[in-house]
N, C-alpha and C positions, 0 to 999 in steps of 0.2 A: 402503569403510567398514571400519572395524578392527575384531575382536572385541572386544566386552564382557568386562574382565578381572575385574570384580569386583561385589558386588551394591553397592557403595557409587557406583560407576560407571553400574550402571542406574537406581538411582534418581538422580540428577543427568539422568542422560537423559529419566527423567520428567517432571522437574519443570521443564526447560526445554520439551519438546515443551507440556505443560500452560498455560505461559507463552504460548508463540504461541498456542496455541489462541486463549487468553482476548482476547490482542492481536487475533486475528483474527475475532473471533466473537461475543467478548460485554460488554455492557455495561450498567451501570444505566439509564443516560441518557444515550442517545446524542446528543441536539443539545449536549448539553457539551463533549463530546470532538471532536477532529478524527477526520472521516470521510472514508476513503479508500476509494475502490471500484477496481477494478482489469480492465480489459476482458480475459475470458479466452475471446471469441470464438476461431474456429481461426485467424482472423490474427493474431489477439495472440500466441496463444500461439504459433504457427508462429514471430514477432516479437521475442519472448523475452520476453513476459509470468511464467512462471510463476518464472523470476531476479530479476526486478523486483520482486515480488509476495514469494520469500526476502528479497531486498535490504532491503524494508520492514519487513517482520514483522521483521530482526533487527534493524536499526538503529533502530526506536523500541523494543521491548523494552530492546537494550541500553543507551539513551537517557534511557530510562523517561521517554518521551512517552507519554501519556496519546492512545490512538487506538483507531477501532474500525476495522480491514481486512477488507472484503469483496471479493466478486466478484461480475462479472458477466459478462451475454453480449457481443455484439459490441455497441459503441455509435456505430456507422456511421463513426469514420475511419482505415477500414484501410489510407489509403498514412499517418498518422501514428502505426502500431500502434511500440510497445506503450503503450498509452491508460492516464491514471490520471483520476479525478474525484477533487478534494478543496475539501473543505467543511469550514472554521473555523466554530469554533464561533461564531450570529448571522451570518454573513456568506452570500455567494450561493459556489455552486460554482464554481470554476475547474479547467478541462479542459488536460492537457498533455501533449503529446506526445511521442513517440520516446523515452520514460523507461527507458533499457536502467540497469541495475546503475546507475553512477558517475551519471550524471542523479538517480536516484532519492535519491542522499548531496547532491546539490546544491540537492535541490529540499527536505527534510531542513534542511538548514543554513540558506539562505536566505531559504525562504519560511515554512517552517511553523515554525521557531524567530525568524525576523525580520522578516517577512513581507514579505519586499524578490521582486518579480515575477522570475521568468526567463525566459530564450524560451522557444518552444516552446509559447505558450499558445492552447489553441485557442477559438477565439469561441462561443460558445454561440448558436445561432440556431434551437434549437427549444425547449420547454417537456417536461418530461416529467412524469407522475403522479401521481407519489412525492414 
């Protein structure tokens, strides 16, 4: 990382960090928005969860897709790590897998702007809580 040359320079760097945040963290109403969870068990992340997880945060911000990124722990399929859950808004979650970086632009393009399915999808065969 390079030094900060100038104070016009770090605020730009605030307001972008402020940006993800909000992409990742916060929302009025979340069943509106696309909801993406991101499994950041140690296999995921071992997996390369936490590039996935950059991957997303930057390609919807700079997309300006309307999304809430979270995280979570492991969600049992770590020979398909790195795991995402995404939930359009009114529809049921769909689970998919092996989403390194370039996956994650694919899954971006296709699914959540056209909603055309990709491989990789992993079946849902339990219920959870939430």
């Amino acid at each position: 990382m390079s030094k900060v040359q100038s104070l016009e320079e770090l605020r730009k760097m605030r307001d972008q960090l402020r940006n993800d945040l909000d992409l990742r963290e916060k929302s009025n109403d979340p069943e509106s928005v696309i909801q993406i969870r991101v499994s950041m068990g140690t296999c995921g992340i071992a997996s390369g969860a936490k590039e996935t997880m950059s991957t997303l945060i930057y390609e919807l911000n700079r997309q300006k897709i309307p999304a809430v990124i979270t995280q979570s722990g492991c969600m049992g399929y770590c020979k398909q790590e790195p795991t995402i859950e995404i939930t359009m808004p009114n529809s049921e979650p769909i689970i998919f897998g092996h989403v390194n970086s370039d996956r994650a632009n694919e899954i971006i393009e296709k699914y959540i702007k056209n909603g055309e399915l990709v491989a990789d999808i992993i079946p849902i065969n339990f219920s959870t809580p939430y």
